[in-house]
VOKOL-933032 format. One line per 5 residues: for each residue x, y, z of N, C-alpha, C, O. Coordinates in steps of 0.001 Angstrom, whole numbers, plus 500000, padded with zeros to 6 digits. Layout:
REM residues N
X/Y/Z/X/Y/Z/X/Y/Z/X/Y/Z | ...
This chain:
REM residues 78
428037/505460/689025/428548/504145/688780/427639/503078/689389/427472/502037/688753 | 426985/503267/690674/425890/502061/691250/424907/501519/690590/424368/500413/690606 | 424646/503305/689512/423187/503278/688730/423353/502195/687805/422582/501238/687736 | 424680/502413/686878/424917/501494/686242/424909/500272/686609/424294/499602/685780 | 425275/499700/687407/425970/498248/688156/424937/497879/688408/424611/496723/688140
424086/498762/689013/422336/497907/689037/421647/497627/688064/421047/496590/687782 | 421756/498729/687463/420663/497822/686004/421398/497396/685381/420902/497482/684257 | 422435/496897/685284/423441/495666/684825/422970/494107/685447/422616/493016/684999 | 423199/494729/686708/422607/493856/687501/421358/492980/687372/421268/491753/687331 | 420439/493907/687321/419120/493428/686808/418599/493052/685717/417685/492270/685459
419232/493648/685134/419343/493498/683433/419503/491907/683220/418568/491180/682885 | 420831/491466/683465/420965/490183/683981/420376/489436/684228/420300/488461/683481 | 419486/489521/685677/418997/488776/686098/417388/488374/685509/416810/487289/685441 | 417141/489191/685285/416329/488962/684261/416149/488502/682874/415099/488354/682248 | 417057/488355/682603/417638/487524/680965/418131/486355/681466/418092/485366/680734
418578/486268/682544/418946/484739/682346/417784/484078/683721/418391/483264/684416 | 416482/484273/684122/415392/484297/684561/416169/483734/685849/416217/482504/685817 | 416631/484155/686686/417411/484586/687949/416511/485126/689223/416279/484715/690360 | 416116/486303/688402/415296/486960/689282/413895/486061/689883/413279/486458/690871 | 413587/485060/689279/412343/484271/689739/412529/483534/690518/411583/483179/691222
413820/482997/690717/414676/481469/691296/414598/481470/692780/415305/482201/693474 | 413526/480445/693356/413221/480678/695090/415345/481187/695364/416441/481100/694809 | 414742/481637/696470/416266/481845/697209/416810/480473/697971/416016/479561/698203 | 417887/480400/698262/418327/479080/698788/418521/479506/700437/418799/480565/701000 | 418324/478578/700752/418402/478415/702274/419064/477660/702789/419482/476693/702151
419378/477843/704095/420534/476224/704826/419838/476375/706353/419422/477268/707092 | 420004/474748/706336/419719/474259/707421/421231/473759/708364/422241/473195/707944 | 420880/474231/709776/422168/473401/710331/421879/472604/711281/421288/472985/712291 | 422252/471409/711086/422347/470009/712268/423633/469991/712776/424678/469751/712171 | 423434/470316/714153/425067/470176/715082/426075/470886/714322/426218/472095/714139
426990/469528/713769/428309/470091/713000/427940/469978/711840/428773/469596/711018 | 426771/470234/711473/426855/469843/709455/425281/471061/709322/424276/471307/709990 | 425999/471583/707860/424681/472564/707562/424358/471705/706155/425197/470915/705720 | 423181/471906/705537/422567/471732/704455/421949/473018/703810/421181/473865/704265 | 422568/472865/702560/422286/474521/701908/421587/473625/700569/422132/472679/700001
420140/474248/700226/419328/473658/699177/419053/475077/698260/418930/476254/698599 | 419029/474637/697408/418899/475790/696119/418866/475204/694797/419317/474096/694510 | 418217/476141/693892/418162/475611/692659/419554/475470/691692/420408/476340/691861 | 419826/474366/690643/421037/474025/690167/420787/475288/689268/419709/475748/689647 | 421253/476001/688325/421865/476551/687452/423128/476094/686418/423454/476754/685431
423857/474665/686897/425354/475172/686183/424663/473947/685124/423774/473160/685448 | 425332/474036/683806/425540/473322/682868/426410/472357/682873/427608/472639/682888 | 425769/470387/682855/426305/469703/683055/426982/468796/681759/426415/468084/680930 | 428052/469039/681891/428720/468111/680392/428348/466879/680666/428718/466258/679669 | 427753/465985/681525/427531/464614/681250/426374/464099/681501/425525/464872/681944
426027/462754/681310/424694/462504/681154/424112/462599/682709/424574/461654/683349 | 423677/463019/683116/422532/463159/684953/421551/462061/684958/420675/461881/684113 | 421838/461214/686196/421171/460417/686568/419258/461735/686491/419212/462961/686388 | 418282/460898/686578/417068/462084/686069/416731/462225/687452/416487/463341/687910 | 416681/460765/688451/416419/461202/689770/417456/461811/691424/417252/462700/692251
418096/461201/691318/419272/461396/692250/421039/461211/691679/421633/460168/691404 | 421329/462037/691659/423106/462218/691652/424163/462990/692649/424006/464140/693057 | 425246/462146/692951/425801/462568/694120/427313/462750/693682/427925/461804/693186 | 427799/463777/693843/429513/464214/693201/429996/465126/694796/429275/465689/695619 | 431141/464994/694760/431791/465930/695591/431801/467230/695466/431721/467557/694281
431880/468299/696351/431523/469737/696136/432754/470296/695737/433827/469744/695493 | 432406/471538/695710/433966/472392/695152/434834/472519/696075/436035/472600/695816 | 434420/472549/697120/435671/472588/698553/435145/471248/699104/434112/470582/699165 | 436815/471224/699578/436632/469609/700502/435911/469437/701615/435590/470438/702255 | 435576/468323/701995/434023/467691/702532/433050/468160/702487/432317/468247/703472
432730/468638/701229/431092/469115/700786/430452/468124/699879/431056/467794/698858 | 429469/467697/700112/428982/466361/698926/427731/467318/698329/426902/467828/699082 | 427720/467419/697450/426739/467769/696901/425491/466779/695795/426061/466142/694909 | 424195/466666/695818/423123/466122/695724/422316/466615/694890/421574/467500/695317 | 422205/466229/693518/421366/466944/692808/420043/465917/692402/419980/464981/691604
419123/466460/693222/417530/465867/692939/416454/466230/691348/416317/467427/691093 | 416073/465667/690817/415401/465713/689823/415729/466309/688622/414941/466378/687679 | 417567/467017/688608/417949/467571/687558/417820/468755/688213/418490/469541/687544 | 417287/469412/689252/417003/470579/689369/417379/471163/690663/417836/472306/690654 | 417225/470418/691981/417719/471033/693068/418510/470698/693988/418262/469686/694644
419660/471483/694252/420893/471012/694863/420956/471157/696224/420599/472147/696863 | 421501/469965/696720/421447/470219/698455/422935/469952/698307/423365/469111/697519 | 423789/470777/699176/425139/470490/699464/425176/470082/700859/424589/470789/701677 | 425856/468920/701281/426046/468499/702424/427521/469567/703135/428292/469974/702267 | 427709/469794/703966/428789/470408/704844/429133/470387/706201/428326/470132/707095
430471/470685/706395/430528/470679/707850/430386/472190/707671/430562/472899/706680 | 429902/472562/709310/429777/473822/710292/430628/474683/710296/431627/474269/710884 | 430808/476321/709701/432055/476578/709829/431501/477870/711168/432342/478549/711756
């Protein structure tokens, strides 16, 4: 069953070009981390091209999307 689940896995990630995508990282200041990574999700509305700022999926996360392409989420420290 793993055998499968992996090359599912990979299979995947490689079709939807995943496997190339730097890894995301976070930074933490005091009480607040910053996690930067590339966007992936599909946006139904028009994107500012240089800077856009929306609230995150959990509360007090702001999230920051730079050039259409890379997301920094603001957070507190858990």
């Amino acid at each position: 069953m793993t055998t499968l689940n992996s090359s599912l896995n990979s299979s995947l990630d490689s079709s939807f070009g995943i496997a190339n995508a730097p890894a995301p990282f976070m930074l933490r200041f005091g009480s607040r981390e910053l996690v930067v990574m590339r966007d992936f999700r599909k946006r139904f509305y028009a994107v500012n091209p240089v800077l856009e700022c929306d609230t995150g999926v959990d509360a007090g996360h702001l999230e920051i999307l730079l050039c259409k392409r890379w997301l920094l989420v603001l957070s507190k420290a858990k």
